[in-house]
DSSP file (Angstrom, degrees, kcal/mol; ACC not computed):
  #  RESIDUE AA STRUCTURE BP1 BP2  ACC     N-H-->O    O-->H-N    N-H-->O    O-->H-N    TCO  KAPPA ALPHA  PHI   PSI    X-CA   Y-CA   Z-CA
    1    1 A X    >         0   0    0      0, 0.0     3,-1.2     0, 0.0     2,-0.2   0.000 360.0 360.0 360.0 125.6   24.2  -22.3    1.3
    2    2 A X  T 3   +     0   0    0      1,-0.3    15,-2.5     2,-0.0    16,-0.2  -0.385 360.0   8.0 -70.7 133.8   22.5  -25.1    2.7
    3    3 A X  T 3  S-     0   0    0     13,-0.2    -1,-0.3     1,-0.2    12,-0.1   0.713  95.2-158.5  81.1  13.7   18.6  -25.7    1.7
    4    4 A X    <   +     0   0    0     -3,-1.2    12,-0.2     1,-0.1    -1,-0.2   0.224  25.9 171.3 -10.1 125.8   19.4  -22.8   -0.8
    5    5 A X        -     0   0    0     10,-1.6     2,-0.2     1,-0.4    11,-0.2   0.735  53.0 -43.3-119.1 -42.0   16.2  -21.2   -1.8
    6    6 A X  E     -A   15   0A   0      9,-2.2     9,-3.7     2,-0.0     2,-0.6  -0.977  50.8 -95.1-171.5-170.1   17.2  -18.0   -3.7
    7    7 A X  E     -A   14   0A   0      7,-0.3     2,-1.0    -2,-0.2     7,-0.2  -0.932  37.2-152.5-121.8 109.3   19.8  -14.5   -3.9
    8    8 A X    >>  -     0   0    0      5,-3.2     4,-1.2    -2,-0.6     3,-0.8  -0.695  12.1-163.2 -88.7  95.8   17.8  -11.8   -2.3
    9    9 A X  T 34 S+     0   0    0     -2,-1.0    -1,-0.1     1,-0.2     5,-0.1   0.448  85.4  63.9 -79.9  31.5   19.1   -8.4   -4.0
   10   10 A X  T 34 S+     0   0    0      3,-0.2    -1,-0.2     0, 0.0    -2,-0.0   0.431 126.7  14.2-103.4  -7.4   17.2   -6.1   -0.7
   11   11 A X  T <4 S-     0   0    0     -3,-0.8    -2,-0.1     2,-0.2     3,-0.1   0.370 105.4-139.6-140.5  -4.7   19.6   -7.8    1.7
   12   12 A X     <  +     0   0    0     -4,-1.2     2,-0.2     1,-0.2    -3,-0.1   0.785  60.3 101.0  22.8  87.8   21.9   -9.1   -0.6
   13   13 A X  S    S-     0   0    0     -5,-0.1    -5,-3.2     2,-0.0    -1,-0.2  -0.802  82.2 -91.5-174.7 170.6   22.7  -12.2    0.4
   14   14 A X  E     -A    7   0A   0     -7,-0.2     2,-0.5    -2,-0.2    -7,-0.3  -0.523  46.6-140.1 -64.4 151.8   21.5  -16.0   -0.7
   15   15 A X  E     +A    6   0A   0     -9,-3.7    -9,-2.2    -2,-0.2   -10,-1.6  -0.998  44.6 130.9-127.1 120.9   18.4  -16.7    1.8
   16   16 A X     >  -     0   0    0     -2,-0.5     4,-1.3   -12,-0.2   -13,-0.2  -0.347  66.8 -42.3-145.7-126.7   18.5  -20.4    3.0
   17   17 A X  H >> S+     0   0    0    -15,-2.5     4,-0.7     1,-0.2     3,-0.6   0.979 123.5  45.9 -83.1 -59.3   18.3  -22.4    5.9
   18   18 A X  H 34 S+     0   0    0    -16,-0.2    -1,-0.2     1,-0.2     4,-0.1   0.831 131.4  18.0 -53.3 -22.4   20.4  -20.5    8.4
   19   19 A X  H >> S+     0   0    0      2,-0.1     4,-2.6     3,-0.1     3,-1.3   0.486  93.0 105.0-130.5   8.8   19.1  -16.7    8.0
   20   20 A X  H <X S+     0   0    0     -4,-1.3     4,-4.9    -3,-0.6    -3,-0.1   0.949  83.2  58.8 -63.6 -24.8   15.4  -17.8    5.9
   21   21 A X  H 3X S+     0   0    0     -4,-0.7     4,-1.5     1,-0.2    -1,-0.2   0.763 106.8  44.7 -56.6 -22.1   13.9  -16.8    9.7
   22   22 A X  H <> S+     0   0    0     -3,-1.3     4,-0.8     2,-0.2    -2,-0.2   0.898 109.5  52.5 -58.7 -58.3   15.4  -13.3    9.0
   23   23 A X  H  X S+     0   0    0     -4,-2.6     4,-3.7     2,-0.2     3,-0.3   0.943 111.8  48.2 -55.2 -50.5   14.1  -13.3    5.4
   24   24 A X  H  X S+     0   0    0     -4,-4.9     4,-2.1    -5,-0.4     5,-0.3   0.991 112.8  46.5 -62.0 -47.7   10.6  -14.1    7.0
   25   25 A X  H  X S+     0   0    0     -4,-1.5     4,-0.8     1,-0.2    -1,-0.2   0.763 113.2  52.8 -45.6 -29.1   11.0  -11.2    9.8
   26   26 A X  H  X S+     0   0    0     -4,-0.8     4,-0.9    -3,-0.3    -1,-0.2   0.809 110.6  44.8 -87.0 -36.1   12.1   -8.8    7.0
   27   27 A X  H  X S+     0   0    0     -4,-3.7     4,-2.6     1,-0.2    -2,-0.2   0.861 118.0  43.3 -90.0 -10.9    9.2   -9.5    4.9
   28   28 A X  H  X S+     0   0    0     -4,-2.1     4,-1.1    -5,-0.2    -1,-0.2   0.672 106.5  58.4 -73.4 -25.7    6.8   -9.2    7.8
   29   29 A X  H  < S+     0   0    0     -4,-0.8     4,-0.4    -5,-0.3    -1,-0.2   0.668 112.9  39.4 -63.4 -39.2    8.3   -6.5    8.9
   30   30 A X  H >X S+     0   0    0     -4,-0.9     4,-2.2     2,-0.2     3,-1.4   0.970 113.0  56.2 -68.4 -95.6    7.6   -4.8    5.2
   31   31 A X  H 3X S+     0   0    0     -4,-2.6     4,-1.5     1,-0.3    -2,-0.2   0.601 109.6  44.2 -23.5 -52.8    4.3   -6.3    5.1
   32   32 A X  H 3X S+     0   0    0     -4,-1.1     4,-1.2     2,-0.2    -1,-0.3   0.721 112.6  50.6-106.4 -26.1    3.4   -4.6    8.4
   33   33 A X  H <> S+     0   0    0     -3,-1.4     4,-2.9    -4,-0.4    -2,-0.2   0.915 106.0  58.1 -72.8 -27.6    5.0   -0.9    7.6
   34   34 A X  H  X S+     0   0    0     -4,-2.2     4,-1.2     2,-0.2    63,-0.2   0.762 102.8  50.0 -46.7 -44.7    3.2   -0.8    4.6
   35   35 A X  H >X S+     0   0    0     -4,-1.5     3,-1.5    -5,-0.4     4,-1.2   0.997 112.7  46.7 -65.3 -69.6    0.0   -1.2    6.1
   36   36 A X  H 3X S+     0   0    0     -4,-1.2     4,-3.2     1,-0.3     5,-0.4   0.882 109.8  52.3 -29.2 -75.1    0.6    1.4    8.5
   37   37 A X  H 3X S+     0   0    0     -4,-2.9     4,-1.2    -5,-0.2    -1,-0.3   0.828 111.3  49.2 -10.5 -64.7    1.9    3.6    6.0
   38   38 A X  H X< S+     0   0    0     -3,-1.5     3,-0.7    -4,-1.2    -2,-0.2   0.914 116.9  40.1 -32.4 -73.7   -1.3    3.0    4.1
   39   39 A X  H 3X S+     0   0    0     -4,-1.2     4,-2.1     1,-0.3    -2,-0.2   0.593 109.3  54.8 -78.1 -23.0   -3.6    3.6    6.9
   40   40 A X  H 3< S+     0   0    0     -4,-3.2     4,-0.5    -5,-0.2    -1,-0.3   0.774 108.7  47.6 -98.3  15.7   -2.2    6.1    8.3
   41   41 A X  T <X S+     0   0    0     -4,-1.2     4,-1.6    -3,-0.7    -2,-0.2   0.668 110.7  56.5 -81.4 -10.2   -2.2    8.3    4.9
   42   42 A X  H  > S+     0   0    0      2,-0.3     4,-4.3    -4,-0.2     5,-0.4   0.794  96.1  57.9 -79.5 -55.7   -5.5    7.4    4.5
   43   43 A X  H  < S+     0   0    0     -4,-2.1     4,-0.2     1,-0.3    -2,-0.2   0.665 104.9  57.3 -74.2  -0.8   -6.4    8.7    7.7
   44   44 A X  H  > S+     0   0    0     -4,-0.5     4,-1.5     2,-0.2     3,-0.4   0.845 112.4  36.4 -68.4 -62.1   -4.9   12.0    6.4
   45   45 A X  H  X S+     0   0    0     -4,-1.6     4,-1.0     1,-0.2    -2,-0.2   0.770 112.4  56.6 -90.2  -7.1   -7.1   12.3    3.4
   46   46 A X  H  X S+     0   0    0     -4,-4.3     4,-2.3     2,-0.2    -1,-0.2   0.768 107.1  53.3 -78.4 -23.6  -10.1   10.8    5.2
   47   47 A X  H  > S+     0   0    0     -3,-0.4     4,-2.8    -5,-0.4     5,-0.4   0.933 110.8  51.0 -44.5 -61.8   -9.4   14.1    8.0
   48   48 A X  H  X S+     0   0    0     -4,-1.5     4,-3.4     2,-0.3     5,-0.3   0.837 111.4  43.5 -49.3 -53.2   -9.6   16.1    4.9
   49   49 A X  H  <>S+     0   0    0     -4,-1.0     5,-1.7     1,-0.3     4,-0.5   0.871 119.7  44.4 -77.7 -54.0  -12.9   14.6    3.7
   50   50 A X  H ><5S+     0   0    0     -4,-2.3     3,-0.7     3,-0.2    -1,-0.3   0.935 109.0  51.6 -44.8 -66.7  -14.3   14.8    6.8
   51   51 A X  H 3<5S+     0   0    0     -4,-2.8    -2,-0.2     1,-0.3    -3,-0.2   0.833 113.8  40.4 -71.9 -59.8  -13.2   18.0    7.7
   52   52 A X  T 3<5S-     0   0    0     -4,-3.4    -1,-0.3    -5,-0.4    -3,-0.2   0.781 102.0-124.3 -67.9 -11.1  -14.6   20.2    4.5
   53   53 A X  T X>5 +     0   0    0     -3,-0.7     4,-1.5    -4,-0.5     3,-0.9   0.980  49.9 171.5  64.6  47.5  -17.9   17.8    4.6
   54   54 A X  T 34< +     0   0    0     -5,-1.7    21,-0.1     1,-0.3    16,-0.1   0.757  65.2  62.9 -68.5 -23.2  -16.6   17.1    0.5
   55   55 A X  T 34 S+     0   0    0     -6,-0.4    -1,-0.3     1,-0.2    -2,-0.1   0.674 107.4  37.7 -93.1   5.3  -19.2   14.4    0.2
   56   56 A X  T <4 S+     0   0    0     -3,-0.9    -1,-0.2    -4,-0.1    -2,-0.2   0.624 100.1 103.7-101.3 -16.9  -21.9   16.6    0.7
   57   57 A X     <  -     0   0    0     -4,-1.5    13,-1.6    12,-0.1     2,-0.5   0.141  68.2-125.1 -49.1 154.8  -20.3   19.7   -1.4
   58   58 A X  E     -B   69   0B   0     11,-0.2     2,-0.2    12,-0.0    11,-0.2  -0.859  20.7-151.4-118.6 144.7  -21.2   20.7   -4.5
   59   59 A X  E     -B   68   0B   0      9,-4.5     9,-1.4    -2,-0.5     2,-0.4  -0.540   9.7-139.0-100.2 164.4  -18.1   20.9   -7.1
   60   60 A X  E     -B   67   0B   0      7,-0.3     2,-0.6    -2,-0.2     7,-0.2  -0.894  18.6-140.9-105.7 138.5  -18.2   23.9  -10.7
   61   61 A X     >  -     0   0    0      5,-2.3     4,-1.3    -2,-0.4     5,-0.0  -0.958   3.7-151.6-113.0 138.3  -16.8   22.2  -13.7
   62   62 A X  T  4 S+     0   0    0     -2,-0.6    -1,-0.2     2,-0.2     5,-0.0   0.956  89.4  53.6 -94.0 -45.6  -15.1   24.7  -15.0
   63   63 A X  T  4 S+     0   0    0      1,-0.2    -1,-0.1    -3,-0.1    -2,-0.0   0.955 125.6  23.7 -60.7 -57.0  -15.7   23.0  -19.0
   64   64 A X  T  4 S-     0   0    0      2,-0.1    -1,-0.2     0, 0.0    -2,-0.2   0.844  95.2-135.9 -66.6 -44.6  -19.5   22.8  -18.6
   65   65 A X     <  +     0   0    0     -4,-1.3     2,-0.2     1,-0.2    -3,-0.2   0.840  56.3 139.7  66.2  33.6  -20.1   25.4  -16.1
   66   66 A X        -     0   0    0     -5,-0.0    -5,-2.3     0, 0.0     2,-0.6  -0.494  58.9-128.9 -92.4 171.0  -22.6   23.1  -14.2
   67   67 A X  E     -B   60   0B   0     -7,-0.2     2,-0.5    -2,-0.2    -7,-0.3  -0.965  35.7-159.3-114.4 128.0  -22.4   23.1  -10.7
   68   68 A X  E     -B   59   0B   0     -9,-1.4    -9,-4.5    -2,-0.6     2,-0.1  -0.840  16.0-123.5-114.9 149.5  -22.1   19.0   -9.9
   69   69 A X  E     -B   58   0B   0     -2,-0.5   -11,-0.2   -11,-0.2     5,-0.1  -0.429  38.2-105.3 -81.1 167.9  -23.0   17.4   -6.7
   70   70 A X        +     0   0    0    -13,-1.6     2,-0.2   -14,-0.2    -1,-0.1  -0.389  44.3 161.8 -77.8 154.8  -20.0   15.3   -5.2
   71   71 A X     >> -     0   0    0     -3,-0.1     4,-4.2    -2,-0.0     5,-0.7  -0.929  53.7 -79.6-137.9-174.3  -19.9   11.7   -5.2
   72   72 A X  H  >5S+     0   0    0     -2,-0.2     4,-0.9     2,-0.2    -2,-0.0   0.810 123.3  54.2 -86.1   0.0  -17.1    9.5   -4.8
   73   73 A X  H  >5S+     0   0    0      2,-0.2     4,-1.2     3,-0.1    -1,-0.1   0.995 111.5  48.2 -48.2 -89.4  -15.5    9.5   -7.9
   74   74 A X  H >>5S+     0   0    0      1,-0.3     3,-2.9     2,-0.2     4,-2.4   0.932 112.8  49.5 -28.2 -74.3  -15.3   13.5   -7.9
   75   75 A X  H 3X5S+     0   0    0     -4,-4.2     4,-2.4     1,-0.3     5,-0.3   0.911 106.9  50.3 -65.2 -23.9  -13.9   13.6   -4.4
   76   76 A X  H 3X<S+     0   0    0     -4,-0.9     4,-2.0    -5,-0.7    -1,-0.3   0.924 109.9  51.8 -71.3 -22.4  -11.5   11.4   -5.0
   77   77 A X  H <X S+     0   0    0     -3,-2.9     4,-1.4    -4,-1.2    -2,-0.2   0.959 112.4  54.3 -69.0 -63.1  -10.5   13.7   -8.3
   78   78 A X  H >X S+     0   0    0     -4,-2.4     3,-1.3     1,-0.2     4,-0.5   0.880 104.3  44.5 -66.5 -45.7  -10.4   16.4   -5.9
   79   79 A X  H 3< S+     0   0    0     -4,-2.4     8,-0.3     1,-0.3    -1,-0.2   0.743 114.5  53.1 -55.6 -28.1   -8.1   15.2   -3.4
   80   80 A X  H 3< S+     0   0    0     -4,-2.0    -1,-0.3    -5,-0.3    -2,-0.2   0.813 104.7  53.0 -55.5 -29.3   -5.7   13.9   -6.2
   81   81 A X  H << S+     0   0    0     -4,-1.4    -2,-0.2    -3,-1.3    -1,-0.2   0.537 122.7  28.7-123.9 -23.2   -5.6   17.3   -7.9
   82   82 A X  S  < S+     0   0    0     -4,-0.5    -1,-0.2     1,-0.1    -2,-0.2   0.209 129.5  41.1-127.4  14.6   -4.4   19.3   -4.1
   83   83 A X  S  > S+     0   0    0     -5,-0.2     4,-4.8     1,-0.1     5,-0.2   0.061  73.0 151.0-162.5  70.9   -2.8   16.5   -2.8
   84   84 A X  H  > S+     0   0    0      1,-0.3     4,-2.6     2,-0.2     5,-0.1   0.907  75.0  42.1 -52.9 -74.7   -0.8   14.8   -5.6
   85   85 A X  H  > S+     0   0    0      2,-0.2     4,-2.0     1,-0.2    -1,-0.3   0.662 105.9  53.9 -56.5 -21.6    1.7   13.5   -3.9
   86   86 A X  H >> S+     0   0    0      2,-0.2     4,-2.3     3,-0.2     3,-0.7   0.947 111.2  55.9 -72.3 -51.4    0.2   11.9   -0.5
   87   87 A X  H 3X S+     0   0    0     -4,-4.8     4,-3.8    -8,-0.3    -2,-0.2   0.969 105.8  47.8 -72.9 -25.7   -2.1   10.0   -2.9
   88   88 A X  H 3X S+     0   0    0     -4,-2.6     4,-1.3    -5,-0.2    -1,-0.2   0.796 107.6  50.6 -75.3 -11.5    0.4    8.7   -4.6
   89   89 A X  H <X S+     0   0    0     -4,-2.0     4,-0.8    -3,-0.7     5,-0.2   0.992 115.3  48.0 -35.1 -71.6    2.3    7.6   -1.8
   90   90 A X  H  X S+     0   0    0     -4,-2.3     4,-1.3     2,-0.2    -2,-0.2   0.744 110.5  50.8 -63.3 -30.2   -1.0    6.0   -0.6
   91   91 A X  H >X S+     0   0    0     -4,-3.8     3,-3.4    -5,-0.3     4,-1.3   0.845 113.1  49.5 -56.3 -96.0   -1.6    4.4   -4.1
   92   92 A X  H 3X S+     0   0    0     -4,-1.3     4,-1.6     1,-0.3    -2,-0.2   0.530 117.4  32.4 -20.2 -31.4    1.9    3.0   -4.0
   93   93 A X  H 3X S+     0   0    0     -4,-0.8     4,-2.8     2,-0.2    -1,-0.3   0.657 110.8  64.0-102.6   2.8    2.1    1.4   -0.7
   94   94 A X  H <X S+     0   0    0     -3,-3.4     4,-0.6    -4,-1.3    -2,-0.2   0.484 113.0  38.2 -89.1 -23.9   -1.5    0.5   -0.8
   95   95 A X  H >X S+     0   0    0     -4,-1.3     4,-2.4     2,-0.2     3,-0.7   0.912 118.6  48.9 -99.9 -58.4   -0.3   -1.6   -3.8
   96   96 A X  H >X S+     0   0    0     -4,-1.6     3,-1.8     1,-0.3     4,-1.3   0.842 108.0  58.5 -17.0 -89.8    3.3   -2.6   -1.9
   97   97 A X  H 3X S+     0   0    0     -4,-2.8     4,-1.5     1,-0.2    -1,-0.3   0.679 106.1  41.4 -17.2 -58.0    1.3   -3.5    0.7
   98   98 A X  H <X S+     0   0    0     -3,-0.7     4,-2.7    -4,-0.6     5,-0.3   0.939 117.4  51.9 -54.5 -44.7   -0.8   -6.1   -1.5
   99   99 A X  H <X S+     0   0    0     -4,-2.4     4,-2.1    -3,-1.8     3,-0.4   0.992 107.7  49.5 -52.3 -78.3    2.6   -7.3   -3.1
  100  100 A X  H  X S+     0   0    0     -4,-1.3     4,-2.4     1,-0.2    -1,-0.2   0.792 108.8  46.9 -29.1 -52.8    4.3   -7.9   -0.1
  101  101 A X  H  X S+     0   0    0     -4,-1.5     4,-2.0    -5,-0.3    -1,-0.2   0.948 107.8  64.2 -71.8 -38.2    1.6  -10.0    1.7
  102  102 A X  H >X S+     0   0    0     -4,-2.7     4,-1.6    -3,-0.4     3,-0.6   0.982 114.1  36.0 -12.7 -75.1    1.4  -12.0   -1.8
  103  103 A X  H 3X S+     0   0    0     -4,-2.1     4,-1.8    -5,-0.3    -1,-0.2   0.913 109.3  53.1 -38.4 -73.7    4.6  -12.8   -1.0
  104  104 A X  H 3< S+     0   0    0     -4,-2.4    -1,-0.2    -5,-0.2    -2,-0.2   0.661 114.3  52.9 -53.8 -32.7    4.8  -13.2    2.8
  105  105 A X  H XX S+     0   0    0     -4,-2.0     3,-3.6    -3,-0.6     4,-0.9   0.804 107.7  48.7 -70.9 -92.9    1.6  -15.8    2.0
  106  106 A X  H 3X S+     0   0    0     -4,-1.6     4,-3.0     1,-0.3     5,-0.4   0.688 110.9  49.5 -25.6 -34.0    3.6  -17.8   -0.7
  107  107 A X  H 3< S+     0   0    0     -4,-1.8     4,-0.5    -5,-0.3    -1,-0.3   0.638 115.7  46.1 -90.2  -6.5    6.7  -18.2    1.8
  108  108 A X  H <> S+     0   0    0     -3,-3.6     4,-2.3    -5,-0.2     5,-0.2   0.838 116.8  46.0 -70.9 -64.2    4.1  -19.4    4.6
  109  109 A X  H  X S+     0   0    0     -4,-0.9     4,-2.4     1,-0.2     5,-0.5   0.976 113.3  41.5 -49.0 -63.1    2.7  -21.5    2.2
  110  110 A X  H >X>S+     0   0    0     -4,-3.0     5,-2.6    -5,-0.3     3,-1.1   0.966 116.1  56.3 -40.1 -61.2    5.8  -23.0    0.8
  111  111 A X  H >45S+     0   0    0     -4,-0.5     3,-1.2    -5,-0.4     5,-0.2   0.820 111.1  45.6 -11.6 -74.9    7.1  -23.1    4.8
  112  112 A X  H 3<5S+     0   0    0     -4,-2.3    -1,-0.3     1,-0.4    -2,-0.2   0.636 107.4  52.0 -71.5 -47.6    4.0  -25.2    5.4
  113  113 A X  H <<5S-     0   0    0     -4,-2.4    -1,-0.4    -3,-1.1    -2,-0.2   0.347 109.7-123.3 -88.3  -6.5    4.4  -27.6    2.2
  114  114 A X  T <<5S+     0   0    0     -3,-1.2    -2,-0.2    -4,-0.7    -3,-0.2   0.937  75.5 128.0  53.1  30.8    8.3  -28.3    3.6
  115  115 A X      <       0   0    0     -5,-2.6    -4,-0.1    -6,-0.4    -1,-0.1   0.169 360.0 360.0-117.5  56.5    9.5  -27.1    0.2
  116  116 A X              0   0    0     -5,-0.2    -1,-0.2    -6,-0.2    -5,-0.1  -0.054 360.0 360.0-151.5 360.0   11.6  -24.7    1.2
């Protein structure tokens, strides 16, 4: 492979000079579902937040038996605890999302530096 740069095992193949504009579309491509993804799970549990008024609610602690007012800490506790899995989607691609652009910057950068 001419200009070799490295053996990509999501597309499994070498990525070099002939397909590295594919490589870049793929990772932009990533880069730009992830966010979506992100935002729009977010805008799911921010519906939620909205919807009950949680940041003005007041929570029981079931250990203490105080009644505590919410902040965000707490609301965030509570949305983990009834909606386990959506936040951890959103944790996860929230994180993807960082990784990926990491990424998608170094291979601009490199681009840019012609060492590539």
């Amino acid at each position: 492979v001419p200009r070799f740069d490295h053996f990509c095992g999501w597309i499994n193949q070498a990525v070099g000079e002939q397909n590295y504009r594919w490589f870049l579309l793929f990772l932009t491509v990533h880069v730009v579902m992830c966010f979506y993804g992100s935002w729009a799970v977010f805008r799911v549990l921010y519906g939620e937040v909205m919807e009950k008024d949680l940041l003005n609610a007041s929570f029981f602690n079931a250990i203490t038996g105080a009644e505590v007012q919410a902040d965000s800490w707490i609301v965030f506790h509570y949305l983990f605890l009834r909606h386990t899995q959506l936040c951890s989607v959103f944790i996860l691609m929230s994180v993807m999302t960082v990784v990926l652009c990491l990424f998608l910057c170094f291979h601009l950068y490199i681009i840019s530096k012609n060492m590539t």
